[in-house]
N, C-alpha and C positions, 0 to 999 in steps of 0.2 A: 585874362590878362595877356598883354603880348610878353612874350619874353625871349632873350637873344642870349644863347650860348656861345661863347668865345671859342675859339679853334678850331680844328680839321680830322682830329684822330678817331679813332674806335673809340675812346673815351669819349667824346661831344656827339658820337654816334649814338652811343650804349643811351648816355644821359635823355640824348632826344628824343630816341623812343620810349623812354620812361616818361616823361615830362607832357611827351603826346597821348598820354594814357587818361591824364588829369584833366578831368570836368572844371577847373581853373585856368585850364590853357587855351587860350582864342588863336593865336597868331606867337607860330616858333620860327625863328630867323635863326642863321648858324654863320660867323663870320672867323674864317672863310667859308668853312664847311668841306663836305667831300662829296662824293657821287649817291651816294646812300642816305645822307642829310638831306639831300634835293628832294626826294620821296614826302620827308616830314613835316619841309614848309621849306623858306626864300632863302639862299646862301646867298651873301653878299662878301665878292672875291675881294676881298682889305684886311691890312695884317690888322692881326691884336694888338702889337708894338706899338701901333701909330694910333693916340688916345683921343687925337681930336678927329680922327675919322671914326672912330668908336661912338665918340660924341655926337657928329653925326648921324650916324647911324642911328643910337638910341632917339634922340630929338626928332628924324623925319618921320621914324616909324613908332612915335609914341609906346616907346619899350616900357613896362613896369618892374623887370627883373630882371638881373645878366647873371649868366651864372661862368665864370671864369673857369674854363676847363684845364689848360696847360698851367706851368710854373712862373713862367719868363716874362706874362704881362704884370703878374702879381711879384715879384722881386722887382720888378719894375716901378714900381708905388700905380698902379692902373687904381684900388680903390681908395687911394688916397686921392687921385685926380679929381672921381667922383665926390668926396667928401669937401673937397674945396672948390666946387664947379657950383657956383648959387644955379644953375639949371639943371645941371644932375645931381646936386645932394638929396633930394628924397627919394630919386629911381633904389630899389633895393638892390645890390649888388653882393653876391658870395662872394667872398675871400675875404682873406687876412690884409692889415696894411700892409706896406713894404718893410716895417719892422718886425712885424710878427712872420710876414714870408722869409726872413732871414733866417730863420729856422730850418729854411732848406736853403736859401742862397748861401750860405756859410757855415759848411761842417763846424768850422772851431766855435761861431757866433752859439750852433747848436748843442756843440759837447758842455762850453761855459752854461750855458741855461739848464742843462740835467744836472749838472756840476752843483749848482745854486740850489736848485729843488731835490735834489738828494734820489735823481732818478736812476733807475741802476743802467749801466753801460758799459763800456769796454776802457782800460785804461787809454789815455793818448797823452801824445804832445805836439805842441804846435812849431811848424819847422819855416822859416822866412831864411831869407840869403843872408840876414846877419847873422844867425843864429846854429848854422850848416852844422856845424861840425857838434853841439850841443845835440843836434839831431840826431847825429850817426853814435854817439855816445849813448842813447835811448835806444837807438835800434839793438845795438850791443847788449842790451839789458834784457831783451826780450827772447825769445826761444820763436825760432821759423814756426809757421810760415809770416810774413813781414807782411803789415797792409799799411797802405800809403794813400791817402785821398787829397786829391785838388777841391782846396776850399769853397771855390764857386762852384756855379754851375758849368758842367762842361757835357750835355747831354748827352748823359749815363753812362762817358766814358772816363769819368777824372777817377776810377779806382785800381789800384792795380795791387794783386798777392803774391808774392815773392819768396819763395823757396832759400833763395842767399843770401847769406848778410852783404857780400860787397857790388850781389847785381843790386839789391834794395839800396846799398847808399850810392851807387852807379846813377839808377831812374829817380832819387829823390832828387840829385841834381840834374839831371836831364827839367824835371816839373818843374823846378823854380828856373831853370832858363828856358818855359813857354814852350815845353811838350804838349800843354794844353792851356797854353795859352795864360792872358789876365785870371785865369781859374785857380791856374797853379802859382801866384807867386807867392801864398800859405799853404805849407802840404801840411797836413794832420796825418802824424803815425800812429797807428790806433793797433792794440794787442790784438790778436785772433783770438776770437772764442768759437770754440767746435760746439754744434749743435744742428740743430733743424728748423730754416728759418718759415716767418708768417707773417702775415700783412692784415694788422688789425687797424679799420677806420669807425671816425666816430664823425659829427657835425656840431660842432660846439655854436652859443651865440654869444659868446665870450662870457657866461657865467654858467650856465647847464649844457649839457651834452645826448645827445643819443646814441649808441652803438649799433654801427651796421653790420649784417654781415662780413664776417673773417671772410683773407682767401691767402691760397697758397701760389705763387708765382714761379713760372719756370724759366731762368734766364737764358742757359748755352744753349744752342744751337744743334748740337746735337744729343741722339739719343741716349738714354742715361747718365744726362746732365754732364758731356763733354761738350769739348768745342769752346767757339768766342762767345764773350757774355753780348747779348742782345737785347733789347727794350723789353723783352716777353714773349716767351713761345707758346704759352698758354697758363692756364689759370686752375683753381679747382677750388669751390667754397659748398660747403664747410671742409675746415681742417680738421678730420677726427681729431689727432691730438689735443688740441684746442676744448678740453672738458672744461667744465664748468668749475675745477679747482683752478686750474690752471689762468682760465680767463678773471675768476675773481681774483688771481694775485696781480693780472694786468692790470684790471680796473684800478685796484690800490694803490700798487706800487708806480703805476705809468702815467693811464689817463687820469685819475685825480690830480694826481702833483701836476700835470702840464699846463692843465688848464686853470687850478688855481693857480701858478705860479704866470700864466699870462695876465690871471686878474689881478695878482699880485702886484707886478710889474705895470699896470695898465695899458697894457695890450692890444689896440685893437682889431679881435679876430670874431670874424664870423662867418663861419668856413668849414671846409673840408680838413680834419688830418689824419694823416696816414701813418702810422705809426710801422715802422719796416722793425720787427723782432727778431730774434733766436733765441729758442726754448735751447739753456744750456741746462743739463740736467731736468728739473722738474722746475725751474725759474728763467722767468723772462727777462731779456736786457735788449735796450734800443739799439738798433745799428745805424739806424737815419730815421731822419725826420721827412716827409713830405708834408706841403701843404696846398695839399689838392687828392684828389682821388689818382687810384694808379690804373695803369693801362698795360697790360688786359684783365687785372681785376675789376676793373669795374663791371667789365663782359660777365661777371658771374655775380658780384653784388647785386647789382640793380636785377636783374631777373627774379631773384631770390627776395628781395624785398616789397612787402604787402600791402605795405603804405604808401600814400599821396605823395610825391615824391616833391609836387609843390606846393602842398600844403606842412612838408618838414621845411623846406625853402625859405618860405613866409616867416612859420615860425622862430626858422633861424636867425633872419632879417629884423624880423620885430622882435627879438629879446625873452621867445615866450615858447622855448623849447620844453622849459620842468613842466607841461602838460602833457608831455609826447611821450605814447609809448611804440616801440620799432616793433614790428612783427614779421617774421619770415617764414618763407615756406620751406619745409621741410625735406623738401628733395635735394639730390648733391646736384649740382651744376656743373660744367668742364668746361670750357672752350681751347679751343685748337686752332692756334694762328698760321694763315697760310703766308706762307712770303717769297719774296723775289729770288731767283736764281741768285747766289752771290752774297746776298745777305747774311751777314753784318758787314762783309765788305763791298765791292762794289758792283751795283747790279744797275740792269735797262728800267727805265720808265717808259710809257706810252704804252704796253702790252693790251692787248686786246682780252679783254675778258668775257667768259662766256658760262650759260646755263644757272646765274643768280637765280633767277625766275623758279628753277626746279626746285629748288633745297625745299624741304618737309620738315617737319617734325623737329626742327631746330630754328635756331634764330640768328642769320645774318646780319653783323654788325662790319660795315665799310671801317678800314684804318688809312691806305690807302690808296683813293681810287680818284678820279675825275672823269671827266667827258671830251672823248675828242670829237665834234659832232654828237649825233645820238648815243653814239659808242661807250661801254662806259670802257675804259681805261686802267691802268697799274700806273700810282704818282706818288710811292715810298715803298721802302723795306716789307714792310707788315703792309700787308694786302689786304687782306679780310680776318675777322675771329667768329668761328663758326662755332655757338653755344647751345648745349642742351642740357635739359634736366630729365635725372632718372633715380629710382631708389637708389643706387650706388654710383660708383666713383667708374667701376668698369660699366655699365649701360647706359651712364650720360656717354662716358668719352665713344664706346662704341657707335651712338647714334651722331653724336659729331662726326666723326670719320668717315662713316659714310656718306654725308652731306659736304663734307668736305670732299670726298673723293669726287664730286659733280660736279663743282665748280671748276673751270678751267682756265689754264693761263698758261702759256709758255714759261718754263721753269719754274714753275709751281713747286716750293718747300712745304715738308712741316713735321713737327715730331707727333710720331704716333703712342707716343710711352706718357702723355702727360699724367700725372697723380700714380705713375708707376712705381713712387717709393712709400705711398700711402693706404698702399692696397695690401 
């Protein structure tokens, strides 16, 4: 079948070389794509926003699959487009509607929904400019440190943890007068829970589910998890903590209630979610909802899983998951993302990259890269995530490193401690 992955990042990477693995796969398209996608089939430079170039797309090149990799075409209603397009309603398309991706477009839309289905979470309240000072009366109630989320989407920067009660009710008004924009004008003040957070995904086809490999995500920037929060410095799956008591309290308490309560609700989701956790104590509670795969775990899922990656697709699509069983391979996985001088704030594009060709014994996945002529090129923050698997958590991350240390780039980052609190 042909099939057309949505985006540009290390995640539309990761996927595609998974997806190019599958004796189901004739013809992979990647729209936009990156420098690394180009290797696995046609990148066609069009955003995912704009649906009727999408439509195109699918139509010229007789697509049978798309599989939506980022968040922003999917809060966008992109498969509801499909579902009302008498030309594209039978192509199969992953993701949830625009209702169900509300789940990640809107903290408050998501705490209401665990709220309903009795999913455990953190307390909050919802905070709008009528409402200001009823805010800062909650925050009062609460014991430091103070977390504050911009409702929408505001890419992966609407969160901030605040140490005082009067810089927190300071930047809650800063948020509702468009510190981050249409994102903030509902902030959700949500208690802090201390723990040790994880990143469990499953693919629901809006009545059964399969569990993918877990992973663990390393946001700051720097070494032992200082520094600015960032999209991901690297990954590590499995999460020892992550035993098999622990994950049957997930399945119970989490992934059951979600997904019945989207069938509850009638919901239409057939898709990726992401369930973002913190084991507080010996119990798991949601911190966020995503509804898509994350990035740079997917760098470590997808390697690790054993399965047709489209033939779970299909079955996602067609309704016929409760036949699936997931298997994975047994080794830990790591990756280590390299990125831009400056990163999370502001760094060069165009960089000349050099010696991809070398890496061994790991697997280079592009996040962001393009072509200036033959050249390939730096065209984001995260650069490349360089993944290996090994019996443990230090001989994966060790053979990354060193394949990491080959690839070059003027101001070349990256953390060399990833899974350093799990060792």
């Amino acid at each position: 079948m042909n099939i057309l992955i949505v985006g540009s990042g290390g995640r539309e990477h990761t996927l595609g070389w998974k997806i190019k693995q599958s004796p189901l796969t004739d013809n992979l398209f990647f729209m936009p794509g990156n420098a690394g996608t180009a290797a696995l089939g046609v990148n066609i430079n069009l955003s995912p926003n704009d649906f009727e170039a999408v439509k195109r797309t699918v139509l010229n090149n007789k697509i049978d699959l798309v599989v939506v990799g980022p968040e922003e075409p999917l809060v966008l209603g992109i498969v509801d487009f499909f579902k009302n397009d008498s030309q594209l309603r039978n192509v199969k398309i992953i993701g949830p509607s625009a209702e169900g991706a509300r789940l990640e477009g809107s903290k408050e839309y998501a705490k209401q929904f665990m709220m309903r289905h009795n999913i455990p979470t953190a307390r909050y309240f919802s905070v709008s400019s009528a409402n200001f000072e009823e805010g800062k009366a909650f925050l009062s109630e609460l014991n430091p440190p103070y977390v504050l989320k911009a409702d929408g989407l505001a890419a992966g920067k609407g969160v901030l943890i605040l140490n005082d009660y009067n810089e927190a009710c300071a930047e809650l008004n800063s948020m509702l007068n468009g510190k981050f924009g249409a994102a903030g004008k509902t902030v959700v003040i949500e208690e802090f829970l201390s723990g040790i957070e994880l990143s469990v995904f499953v693919l629901t086809d809006g009545k059964d589910y399969v569990i993918l490999p877990e992973a663990k995500d390393y946001k700051r920037v720097g070494e032992g998890d200082t520094g600015l929060n960032t999209g991901g410095m690297g990954a590590v799956s499995p999460v020892p903590f992550a035993d098999s008591d622990f994950m049957e309290k997930v399945t119970q308490r989490i992934i059951k209630p979600t997904v019945e309560g989207l069938k509850e609700e009638r919901i239409d989701y057939k898709g990726f979610i992401f369930f973002g956790l913190i084991k507080v104590g010996n119990d798991p509670y949601v911190i966020e909802y995503n509804v898509r795969m994350g990035d740079p775990e997917t760098e470590v899922v997808m390697p690790r899983l054993k399965n047709d990656l489209v033939d779970l697709l299909i079955a996602t699509a067609d309704t016929k998951l409760s036949s699936i069983v997931t298997h994975c391979d047994d080794r830990t996985a790591v990756t280590v993302v390299l990125v831009s001088g400056g990163y999370p704030g502001d760094y060069r594009k165009g960089i000349s990259v050099f010696n991809t060709e070398k890496v061994d014994g790991s697997i280079l996945f592009h996040s962001g890269t393009d072509f200036s002529g033959k050249q390939v090129v730096t065209n984001g923050g995260r650069v490349f995530a360089v993944t290996s698997l090994g019996r443990d958590i230090q001989s994966a991350r060790d053979q990354s490193l060193k394949n990491a240390a080959i690839v070059a780039f003027d101001g070349k980052y990256l953390r060399r401690d990833i899974g350093f609190d799990l060792v």
